[in-house]
TORFIRO-133940 format. One record per residue (C-alpha): residue in one letter; x, y, z; residue number from 1. Coordinates in nm, 3 decimals, always signed. Layout:
BEGIN
pt r:A	X:X	Y:Y	Z:Z	k:NUM $
...
# end
This chain:
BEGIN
pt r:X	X:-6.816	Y:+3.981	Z:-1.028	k:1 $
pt r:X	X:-7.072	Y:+3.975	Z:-0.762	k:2 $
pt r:X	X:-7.416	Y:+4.087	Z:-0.772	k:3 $
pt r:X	X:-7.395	Y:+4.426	Z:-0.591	k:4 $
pt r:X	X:-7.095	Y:+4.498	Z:-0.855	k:5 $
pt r:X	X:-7.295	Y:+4.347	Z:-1.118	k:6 $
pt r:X	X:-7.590	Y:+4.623	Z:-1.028	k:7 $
pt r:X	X:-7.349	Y:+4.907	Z:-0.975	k:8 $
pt r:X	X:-7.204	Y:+4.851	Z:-1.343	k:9 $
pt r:X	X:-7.549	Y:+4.824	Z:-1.460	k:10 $
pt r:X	X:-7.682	Y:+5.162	Z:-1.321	k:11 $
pt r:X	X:-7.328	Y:+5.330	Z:-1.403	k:12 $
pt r:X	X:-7.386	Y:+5.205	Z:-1.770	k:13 $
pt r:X	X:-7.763	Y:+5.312	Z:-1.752	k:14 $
pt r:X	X:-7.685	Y:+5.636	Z:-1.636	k:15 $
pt r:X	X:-7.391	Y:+5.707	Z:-1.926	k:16 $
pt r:X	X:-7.634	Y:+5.623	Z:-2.148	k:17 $
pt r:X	X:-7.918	Y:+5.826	Z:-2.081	k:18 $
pt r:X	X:-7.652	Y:+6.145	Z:-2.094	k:19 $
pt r:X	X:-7.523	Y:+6.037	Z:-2.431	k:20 $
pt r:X	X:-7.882	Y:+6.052	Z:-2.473	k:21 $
pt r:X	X:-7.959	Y:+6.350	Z:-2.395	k:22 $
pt r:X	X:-7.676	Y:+6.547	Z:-2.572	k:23 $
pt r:X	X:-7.760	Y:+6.770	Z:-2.823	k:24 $
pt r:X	X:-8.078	Y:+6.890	Z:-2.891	k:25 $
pt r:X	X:-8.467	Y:+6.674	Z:-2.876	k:26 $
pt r:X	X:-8.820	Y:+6.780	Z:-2.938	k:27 $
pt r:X	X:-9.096	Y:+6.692	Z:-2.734	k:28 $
pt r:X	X:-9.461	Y:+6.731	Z:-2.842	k:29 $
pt r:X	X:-9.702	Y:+6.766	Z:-2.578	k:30 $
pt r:X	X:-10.068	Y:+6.811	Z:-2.777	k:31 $
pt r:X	X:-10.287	Y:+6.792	Z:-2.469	k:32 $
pt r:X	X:-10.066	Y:+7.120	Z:-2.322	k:33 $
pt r:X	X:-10.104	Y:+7.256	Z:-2.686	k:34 $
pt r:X	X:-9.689	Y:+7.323	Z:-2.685	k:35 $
pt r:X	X:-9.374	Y:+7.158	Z:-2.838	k:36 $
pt r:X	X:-9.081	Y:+7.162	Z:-2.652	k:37 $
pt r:X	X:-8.722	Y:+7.216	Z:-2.741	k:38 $
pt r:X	X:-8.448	Y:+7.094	Z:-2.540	k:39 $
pt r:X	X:-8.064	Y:+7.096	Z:-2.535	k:40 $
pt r:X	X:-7.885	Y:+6.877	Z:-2.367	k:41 $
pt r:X	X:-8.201	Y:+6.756	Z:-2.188	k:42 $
pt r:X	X:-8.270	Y:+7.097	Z:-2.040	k:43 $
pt r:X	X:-8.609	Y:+7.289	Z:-2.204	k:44 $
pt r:X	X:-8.478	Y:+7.602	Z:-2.392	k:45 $
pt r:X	X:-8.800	Y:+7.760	Z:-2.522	k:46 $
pt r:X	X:-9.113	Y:+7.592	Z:-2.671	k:47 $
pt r:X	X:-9.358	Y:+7.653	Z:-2.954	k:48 $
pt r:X	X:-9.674	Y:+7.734	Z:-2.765	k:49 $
pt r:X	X:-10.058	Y:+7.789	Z:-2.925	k:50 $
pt r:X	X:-10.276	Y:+7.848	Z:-2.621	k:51 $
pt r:X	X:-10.623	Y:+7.984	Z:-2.715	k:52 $
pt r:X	X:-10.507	Y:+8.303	Z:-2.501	k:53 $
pt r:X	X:-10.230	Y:+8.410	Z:-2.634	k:54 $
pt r:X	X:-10.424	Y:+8.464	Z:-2.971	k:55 $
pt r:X	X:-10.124	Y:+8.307	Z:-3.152	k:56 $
pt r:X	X:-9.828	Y:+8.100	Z:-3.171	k:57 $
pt r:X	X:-9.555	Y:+8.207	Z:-2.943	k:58 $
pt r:X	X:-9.239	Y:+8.115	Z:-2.826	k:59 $
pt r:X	X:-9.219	Y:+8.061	Z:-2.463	k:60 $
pt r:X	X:-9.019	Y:+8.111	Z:-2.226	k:61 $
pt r:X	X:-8.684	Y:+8.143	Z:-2.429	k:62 $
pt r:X	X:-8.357	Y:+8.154	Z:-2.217	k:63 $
pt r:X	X:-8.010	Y:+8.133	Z:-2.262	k:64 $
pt r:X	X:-7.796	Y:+7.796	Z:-2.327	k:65 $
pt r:X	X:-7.707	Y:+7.862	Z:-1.921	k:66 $
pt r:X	X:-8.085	Y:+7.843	Z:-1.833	k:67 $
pt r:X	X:-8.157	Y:+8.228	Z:-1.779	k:68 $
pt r:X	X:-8.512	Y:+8.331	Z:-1.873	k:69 $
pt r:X	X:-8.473	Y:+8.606	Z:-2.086	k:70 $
pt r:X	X:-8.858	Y:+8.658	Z:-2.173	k:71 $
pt r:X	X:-9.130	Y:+8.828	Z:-1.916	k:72 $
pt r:X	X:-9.351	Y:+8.597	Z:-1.701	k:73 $
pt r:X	X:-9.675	Y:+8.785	Z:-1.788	k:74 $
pt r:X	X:-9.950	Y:+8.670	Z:-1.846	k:75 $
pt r:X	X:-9.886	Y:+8.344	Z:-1.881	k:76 $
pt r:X	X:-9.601	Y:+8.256	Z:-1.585	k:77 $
pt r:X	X:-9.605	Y:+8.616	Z:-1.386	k:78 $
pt r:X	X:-9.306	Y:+8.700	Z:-1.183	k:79 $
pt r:X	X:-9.256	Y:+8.888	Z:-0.843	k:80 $
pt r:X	X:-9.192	Y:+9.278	Z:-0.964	k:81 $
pt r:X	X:-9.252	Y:+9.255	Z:-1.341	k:82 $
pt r:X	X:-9.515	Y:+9.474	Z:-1.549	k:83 $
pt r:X	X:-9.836	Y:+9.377	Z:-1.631	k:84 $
pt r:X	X:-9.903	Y:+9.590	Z:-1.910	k:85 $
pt r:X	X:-9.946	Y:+9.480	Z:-2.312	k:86 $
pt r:X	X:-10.104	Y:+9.113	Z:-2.221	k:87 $
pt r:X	X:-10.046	Y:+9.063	Z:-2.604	k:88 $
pt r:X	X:-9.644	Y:+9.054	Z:-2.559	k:89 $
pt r:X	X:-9.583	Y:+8.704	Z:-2.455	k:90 $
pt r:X	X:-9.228	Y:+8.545	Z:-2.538	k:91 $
pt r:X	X:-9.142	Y:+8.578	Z:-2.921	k:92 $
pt r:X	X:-9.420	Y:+8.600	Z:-3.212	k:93 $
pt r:X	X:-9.485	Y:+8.779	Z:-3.507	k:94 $
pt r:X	X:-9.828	Y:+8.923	Z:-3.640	k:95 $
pt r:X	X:-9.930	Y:+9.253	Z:-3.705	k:96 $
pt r:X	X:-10.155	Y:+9.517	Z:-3.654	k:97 $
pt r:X	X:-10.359	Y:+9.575	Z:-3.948	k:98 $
pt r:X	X:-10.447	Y:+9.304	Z:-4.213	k:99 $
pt r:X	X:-10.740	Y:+9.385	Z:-4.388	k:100 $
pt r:X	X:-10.830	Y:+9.621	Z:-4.110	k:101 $
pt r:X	X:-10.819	Y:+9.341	Z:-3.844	k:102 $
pt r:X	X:-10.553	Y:+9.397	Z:-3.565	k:103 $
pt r:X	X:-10.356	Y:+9.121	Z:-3.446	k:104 $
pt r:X	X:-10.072	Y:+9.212	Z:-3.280	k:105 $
pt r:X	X:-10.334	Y:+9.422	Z:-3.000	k:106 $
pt r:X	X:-10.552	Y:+9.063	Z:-2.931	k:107 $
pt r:X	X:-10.562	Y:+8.857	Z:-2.630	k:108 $
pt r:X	X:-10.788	Y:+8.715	Z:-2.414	k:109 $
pt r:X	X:-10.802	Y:+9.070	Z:-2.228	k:110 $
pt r:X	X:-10.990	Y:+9.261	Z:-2.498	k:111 $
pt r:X	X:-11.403	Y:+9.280	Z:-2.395	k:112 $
pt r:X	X:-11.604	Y:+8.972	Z:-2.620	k:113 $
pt r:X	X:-11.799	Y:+9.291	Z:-2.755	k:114 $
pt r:X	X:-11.485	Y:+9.429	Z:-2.940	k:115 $
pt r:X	X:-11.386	Y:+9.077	Z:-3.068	k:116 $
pt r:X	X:-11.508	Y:+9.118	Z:-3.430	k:117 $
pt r:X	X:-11.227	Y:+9.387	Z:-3.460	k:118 $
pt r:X	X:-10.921	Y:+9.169	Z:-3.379	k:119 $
pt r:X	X:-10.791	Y:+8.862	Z:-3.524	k:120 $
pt r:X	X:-10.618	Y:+8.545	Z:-3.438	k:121 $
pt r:X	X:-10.369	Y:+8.338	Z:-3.557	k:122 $
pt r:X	X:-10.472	Y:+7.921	Z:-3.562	k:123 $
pt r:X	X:-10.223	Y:+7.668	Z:-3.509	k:124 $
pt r:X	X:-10.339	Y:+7.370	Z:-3.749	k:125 $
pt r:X	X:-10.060	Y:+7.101	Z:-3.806	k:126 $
pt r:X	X:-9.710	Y:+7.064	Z:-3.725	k:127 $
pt r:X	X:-9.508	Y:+6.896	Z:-4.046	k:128 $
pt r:X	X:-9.180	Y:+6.847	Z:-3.889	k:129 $
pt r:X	X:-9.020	Y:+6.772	Z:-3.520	k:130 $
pt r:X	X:-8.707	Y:+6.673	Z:-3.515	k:131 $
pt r:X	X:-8.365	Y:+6.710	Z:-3.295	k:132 $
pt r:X	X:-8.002	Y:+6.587	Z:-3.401	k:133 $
pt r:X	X:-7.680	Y:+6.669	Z:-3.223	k:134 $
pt r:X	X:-7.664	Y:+6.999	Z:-3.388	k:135 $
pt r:X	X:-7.995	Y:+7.162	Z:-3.437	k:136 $
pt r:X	X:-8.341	Y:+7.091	Z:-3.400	k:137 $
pt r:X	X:-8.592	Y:+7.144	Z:-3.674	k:138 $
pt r:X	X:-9.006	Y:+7.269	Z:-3.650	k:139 $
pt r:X	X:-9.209	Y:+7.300	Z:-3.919	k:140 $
pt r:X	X:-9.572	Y:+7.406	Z:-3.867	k:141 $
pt r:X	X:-9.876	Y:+7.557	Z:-4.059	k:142 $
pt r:X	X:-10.115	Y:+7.865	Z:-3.927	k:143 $
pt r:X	X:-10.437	Y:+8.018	Z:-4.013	k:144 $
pt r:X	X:-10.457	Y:+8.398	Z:-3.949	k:145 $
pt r:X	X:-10.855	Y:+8.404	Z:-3.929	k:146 $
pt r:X	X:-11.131	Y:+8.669	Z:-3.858	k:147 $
pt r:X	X:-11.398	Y:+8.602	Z:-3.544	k:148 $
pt r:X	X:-11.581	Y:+8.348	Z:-3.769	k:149 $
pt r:X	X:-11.274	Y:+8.130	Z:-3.841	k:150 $
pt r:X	X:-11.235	Y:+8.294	Z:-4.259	k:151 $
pt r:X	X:-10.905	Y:+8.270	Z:-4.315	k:152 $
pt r:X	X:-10.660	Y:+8.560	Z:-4.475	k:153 $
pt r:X	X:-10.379	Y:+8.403	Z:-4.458	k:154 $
pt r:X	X:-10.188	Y:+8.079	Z:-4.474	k:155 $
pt r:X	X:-9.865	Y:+8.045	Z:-4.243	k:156 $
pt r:X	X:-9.560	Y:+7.838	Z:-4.314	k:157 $
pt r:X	X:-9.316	Y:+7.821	Z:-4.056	k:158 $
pt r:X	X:-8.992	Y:+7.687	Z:-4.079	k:159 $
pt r:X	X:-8.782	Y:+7.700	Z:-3.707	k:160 $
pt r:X	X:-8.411	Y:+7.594	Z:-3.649	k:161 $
pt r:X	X:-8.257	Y:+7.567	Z:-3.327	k:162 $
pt r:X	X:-7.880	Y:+7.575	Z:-3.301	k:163 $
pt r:X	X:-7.597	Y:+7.621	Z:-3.042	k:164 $
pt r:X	X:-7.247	Y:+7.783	Z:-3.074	k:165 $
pt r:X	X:-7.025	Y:+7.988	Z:-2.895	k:166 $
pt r:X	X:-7.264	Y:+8.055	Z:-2.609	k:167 $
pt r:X	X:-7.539	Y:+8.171	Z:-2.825	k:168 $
pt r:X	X:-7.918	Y:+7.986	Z:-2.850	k:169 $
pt r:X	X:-7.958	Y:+8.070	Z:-3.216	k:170 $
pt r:X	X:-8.353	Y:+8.049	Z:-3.352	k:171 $
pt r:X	X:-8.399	Y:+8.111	Z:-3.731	k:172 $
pt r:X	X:-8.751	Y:+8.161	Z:-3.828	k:173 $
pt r:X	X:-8.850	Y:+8.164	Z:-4.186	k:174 $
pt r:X	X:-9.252	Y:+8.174	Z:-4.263	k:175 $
pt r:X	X:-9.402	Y:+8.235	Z:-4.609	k:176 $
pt r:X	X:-9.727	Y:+8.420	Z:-4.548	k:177 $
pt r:X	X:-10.030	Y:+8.319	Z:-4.831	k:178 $
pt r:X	X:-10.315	Y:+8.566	Z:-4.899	k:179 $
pt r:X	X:-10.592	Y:+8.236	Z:-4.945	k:180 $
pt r:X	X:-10.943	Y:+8.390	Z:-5.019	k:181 $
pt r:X	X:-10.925	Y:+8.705	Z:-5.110	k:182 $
pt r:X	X:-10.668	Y:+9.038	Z:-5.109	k:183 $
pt r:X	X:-10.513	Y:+9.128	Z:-4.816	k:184 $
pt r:X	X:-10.356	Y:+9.419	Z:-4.713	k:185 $
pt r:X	X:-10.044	Y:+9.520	Z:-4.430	k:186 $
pt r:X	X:-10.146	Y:+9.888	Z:-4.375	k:187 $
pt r:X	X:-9.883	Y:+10.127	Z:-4.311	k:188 $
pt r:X	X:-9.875	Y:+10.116	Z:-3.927	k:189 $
pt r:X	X:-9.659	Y:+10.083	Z:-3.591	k:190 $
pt r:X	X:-9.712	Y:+9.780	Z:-3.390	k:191 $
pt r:X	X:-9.545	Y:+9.466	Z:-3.595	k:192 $
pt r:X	X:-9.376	Y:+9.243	Z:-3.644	k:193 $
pt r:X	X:-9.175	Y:+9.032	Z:-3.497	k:194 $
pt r:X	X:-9.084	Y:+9.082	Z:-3.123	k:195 $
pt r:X	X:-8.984	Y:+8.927	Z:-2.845	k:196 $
pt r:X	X:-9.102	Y:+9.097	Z:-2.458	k:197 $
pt r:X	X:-8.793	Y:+9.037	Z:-2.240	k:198 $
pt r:X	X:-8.771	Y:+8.996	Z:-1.860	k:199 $
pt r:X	X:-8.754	Y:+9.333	Z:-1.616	k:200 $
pt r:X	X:-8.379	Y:+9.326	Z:-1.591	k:201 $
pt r:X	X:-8.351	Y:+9.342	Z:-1.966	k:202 $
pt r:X	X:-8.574	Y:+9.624	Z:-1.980	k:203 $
pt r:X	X:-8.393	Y:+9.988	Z:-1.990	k:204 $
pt r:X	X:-8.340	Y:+10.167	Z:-1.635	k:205 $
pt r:X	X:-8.652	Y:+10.440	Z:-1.645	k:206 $
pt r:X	X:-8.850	Y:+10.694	Z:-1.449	k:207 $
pt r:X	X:-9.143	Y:+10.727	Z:-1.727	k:208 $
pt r:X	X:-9.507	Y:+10.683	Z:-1.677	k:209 $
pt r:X	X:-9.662	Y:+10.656	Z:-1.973	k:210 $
pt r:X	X:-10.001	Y:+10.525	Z:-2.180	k:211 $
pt r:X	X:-10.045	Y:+10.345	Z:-2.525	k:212 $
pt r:X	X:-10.349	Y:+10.331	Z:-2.715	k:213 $
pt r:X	X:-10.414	Y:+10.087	Z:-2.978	k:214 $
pt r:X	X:-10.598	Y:+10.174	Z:-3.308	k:215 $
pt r:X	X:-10.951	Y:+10.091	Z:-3.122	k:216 $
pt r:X	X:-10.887	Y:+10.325	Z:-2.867	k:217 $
pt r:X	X:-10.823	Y:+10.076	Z:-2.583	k:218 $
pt r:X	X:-10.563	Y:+10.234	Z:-2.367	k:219 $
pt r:X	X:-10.267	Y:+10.058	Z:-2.182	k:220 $
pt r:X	X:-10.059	Y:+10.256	Z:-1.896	k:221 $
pt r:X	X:-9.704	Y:+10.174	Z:-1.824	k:222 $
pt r:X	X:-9.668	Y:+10.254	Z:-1.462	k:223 $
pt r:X	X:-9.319	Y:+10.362	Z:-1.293	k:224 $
pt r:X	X:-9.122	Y:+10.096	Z:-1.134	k:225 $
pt r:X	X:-8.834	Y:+10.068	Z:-0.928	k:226 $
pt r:X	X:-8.513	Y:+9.994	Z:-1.188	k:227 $
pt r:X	X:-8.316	Y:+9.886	Z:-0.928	k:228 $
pt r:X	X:-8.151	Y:+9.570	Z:-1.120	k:229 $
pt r:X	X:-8.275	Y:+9.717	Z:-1.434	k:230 $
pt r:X	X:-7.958	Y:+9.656	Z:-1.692	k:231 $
pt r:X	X:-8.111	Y:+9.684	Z:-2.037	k:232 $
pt r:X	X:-7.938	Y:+9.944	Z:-2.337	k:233 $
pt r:X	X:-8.038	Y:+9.884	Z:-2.690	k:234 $
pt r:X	X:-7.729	Y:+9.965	Z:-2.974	k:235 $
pt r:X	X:-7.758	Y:+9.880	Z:-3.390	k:236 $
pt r:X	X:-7.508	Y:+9.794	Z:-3.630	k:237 $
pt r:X	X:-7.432	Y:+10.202	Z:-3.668	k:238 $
pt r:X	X:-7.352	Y:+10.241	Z:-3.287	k:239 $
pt r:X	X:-7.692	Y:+10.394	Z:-3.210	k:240 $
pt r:X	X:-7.815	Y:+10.334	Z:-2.844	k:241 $
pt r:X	X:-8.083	Y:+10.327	Z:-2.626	k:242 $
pt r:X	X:-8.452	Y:+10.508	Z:-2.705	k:243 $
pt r:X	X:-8.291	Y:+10.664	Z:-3.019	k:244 $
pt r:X	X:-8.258	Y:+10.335	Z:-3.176	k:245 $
pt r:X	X:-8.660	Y:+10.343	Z:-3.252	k:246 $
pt r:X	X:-8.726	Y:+10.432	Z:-3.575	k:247 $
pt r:X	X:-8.403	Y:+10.361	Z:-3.715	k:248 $
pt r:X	X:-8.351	Y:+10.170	Z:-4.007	k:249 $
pt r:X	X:-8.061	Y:+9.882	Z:-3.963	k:250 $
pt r:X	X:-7.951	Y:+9.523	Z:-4.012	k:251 $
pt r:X	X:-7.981	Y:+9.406	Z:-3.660	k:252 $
pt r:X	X:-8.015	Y:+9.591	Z:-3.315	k:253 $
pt r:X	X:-7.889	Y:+9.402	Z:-2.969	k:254 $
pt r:X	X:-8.047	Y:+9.463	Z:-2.641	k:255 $
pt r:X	X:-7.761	Y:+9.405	Z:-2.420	k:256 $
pt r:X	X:-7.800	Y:+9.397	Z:-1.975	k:257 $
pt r:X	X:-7.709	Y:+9.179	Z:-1.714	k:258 $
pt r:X	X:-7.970	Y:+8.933	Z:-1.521	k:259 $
pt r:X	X:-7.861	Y:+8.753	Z:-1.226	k:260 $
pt r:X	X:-7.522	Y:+8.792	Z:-1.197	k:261 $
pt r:X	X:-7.490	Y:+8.664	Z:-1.596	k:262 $
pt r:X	X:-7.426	Y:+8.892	Z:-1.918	k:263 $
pt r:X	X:-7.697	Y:+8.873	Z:-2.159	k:264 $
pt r:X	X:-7.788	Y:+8.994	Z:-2.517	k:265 $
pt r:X	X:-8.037	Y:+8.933	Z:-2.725	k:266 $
pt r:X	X:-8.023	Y:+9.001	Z:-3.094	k:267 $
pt r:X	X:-8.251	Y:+9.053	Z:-3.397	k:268 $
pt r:X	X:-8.116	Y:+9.048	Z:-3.717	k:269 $
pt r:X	X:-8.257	Y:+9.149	Z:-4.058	k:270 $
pt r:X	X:-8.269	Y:+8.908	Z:-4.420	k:271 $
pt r:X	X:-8.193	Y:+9.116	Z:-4.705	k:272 $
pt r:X	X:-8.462	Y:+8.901	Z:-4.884	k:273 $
pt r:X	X:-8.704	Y:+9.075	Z:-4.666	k:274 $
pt r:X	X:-8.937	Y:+9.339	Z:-4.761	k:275 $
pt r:X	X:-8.842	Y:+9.682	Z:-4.630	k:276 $
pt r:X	X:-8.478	Y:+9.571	Z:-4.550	k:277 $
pt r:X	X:-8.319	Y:+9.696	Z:-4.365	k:278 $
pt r:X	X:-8.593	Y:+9.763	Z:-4.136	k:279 $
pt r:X	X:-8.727	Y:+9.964	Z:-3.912	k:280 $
pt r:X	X:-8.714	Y:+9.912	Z:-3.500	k:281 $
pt r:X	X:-8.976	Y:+9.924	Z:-3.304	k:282 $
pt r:X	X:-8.748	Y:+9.918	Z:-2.976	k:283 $
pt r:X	X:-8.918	Y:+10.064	Z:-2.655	k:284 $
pt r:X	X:-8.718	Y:+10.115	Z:-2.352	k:285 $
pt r:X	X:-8.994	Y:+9.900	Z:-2.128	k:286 $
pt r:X	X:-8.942	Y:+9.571	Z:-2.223	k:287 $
pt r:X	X:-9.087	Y:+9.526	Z:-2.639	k:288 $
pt r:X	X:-8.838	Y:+9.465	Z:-2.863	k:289 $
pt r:X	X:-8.974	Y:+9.451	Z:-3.216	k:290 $
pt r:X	X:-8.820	Y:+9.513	Z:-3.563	k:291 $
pt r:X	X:-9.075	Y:+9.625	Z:-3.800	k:292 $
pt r:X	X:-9.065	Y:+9.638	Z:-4.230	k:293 $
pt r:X	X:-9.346	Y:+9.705	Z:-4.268	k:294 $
pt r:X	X:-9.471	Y:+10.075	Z:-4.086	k:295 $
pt r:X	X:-9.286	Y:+10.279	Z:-4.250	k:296 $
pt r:X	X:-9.476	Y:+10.594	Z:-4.224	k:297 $
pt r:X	X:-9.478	Y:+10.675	Z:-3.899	k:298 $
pt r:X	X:-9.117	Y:+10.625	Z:-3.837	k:299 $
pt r:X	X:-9.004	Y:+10.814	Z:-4.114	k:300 $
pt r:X	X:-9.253	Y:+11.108	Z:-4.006	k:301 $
pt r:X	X:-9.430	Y:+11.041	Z:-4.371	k:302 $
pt r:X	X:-9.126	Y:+11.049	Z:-4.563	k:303 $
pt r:X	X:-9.193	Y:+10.704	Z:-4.659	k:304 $
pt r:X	X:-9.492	Y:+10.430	Z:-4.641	k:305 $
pt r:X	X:-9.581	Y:+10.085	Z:-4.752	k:306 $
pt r:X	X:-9.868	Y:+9.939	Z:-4.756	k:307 $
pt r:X	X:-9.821	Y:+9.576	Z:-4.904	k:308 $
pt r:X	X:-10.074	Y:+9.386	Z:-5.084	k:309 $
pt r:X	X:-10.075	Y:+9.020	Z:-5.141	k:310 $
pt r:X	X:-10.373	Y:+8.892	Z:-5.413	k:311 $
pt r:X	X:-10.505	Y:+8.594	Z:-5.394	k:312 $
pt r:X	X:-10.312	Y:+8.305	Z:-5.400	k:313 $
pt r:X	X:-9.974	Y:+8.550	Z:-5.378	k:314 $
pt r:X	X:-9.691	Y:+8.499	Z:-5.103	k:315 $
pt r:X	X:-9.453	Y:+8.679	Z:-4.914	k:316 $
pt r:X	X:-9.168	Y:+8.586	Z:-4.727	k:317 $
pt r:X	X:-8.996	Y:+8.664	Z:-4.383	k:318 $
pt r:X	X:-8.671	Y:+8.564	Z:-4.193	k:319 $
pt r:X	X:-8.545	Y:+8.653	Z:-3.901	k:320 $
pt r:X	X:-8.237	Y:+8.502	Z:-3.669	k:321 $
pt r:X	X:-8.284	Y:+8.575	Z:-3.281	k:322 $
pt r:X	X:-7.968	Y:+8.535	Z:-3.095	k:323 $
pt r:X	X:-7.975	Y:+8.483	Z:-2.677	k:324 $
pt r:X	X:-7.642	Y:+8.518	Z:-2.570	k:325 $
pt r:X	X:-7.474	Y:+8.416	Z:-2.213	k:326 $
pt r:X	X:-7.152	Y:+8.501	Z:-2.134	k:327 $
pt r:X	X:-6.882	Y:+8.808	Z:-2.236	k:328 $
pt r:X	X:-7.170	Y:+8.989	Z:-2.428	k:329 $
pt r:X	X:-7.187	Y:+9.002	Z:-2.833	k:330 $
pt r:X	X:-6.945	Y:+9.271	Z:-2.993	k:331 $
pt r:X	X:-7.069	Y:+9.485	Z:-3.307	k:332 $
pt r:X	X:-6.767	Y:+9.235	Z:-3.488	k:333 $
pt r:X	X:-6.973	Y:+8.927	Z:-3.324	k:334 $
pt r:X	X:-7.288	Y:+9.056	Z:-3.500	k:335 $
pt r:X	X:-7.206	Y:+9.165	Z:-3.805	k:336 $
pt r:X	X:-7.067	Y:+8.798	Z:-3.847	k:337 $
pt r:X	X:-7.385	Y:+8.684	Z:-3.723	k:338 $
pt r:X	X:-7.593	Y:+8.893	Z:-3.934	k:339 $
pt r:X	X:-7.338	Y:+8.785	Z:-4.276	k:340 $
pt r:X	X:-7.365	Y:+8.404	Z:-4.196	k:341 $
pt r:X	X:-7.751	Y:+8.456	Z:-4.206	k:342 $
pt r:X	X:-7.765	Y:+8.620	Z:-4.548	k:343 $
pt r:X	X:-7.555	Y:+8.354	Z:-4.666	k:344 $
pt r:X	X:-7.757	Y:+8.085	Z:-4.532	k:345 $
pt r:X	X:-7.513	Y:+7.985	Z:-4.240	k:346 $
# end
């Protein structure tokens, strides 16, 4: 063998080598950029991001197992012709509204320093696991939800698992939510709870103008766009579609569309464990995509409310699975064997 073979069997072996390294999924912590980043097959899929604007931990960007972003640019990455409304709706989260009269899901680093004191945040503090194996990877971390001065409610375990099958980026997140100083209390009320803001072409085709006001009175227009490439239709496990699918009560609801050329749906789907199950959808044809247990009132036009109270030292529980599809498109079949593997723990 001579030296120039010698080399090329070296590199050929190097290379083969870092691709066998690469398969399956790996998770990269990068502290200084305040994210963690999960990757499949060496390619970033979403990552676990705590910037100080965002007001809490997010998932971002999430795309499909093909590399399709599925989640809106804004604020943090904008994109040529998407909306720049609801600067709180960044990738996937969950928080809520009202807790103990403090609104969470409205905060970001838009809302005036003077109204501060009425919003609250949710901390990162410590992440307890990393991990990625052929077949999943695994993120553990702990949260503070916390007042202006840094008092903390609420305690936040998060357990994350990232799988892979059949075309579909699975995330299962599981938190148990601690009430640490004092009562709290989840007022009966709209915006919650978990929700994921999806890019323009996911968002349903529409001519509407319209204007949201959060419980402080700040007010947030939607403006008209062009929906030209605009795919988005929302359906539940009882066939239900589009708009009329907010304020329904079901298992899971899919927001199905097409972006560049590529079928894509994206799936939420409900634990029985959960309170309120089978919840309610908070499901808006411009983009939010949000199930939500826990305001019942004002989607069952008062038929119905919980307000949920957690003393001190008292837990609740959550879990959700998100599916991002690529490919055919997921079938009401597809998801209710989703949504049955979940409550079995599969």
């Amino acid at each position: 063998m001579n030296i120039r073979t010698g080399i090329l069997s070296l590199l050929l072996f190097m290379f083969v080598a870092s691709a066998s390294a690469q398969k399956g999924f790996s998770v990269v912590e990068k502290k200084a950029d305040k994210k963690i980043e999960i990757l499949y097959d060496g390619k970033l899929l979403t990552a676990y991001c705590y910037f100080d604007s965002t007001e809490k931990p997010v998932l971002f960007p999430v795309k499909t197992l093909t590399g399709n972003v599925v989640t809106r640019g804004f604020p943090i990455a904008p994109r040529a012709g998407e909306r720049t409304d609801h600067p709180h709706h960044v990738g996937i989260w969950l928080n809520y509204e009202s807790v103990n009269g403090l609104d969470f899901w409205n905060n970001s680093d838009a809302i005036a320093k003077e109204k501060k004191d009425k919003y609250g945040s949710i901390r990162h503090q410590r992440t307890l696991l990393a991990k990625g194996s052929k077949d999943k990877a695994e993120l553990r971390t702990v949260s503070h939800w916390v007042d202006i001065n840094g008092n903390v409610l609420l305690e936040e375990t998060t357990d994350f698992v990232f799988t892979a099958k059949n075309g579909n980026f699975i995330i299962d997140r599981a938190c148990v939510l601690k009430a640490v100083a004092q009562e709290v209390l989840f007022k009966d009320v709209k915006d919650g709870f978990i929700a994921i803001r999806v890019a323009r072409a996911l968002e349903m085709p529409s001519k509407q103008e319209d204007k949201f006001v959060d419980v402080h009175g700040n007010v947030t227009a939607v403006s008209k766009l062009d929906n030209a490439g605009v795919t988005g239709l929302y359906v539940n496990k009882e066939g239900v579609t589009g708009d009329a699918t907010w304020a329904k009560r079901s298992v899971w609801t899919c927001l199905n569309g097409e972006k560049d050329g590529e079928k894509i749906s994206i799936a939420i789907i409900d634990h029985p464990k959960n309170v309120g199950y089978p919840t309610y959808w908070h499901a808006r044809g411009y983009g939010l995509f949000a199930a939500n247990p826990l305001g019942q009132k004002i989607f069952s036009e008062g038929k119905e409310e919980l307000n949920l109270k957690l003393s001190k030292d008292q837990t609740t529980q959550f879990q959700y699975r998100i599916v991002v599809h690529a490919g055919k498109g997921l079938t009401t079949t597809d998801l209710n064997t989703l949504a049955d593997n979940f409550a079995a723990g599969k």
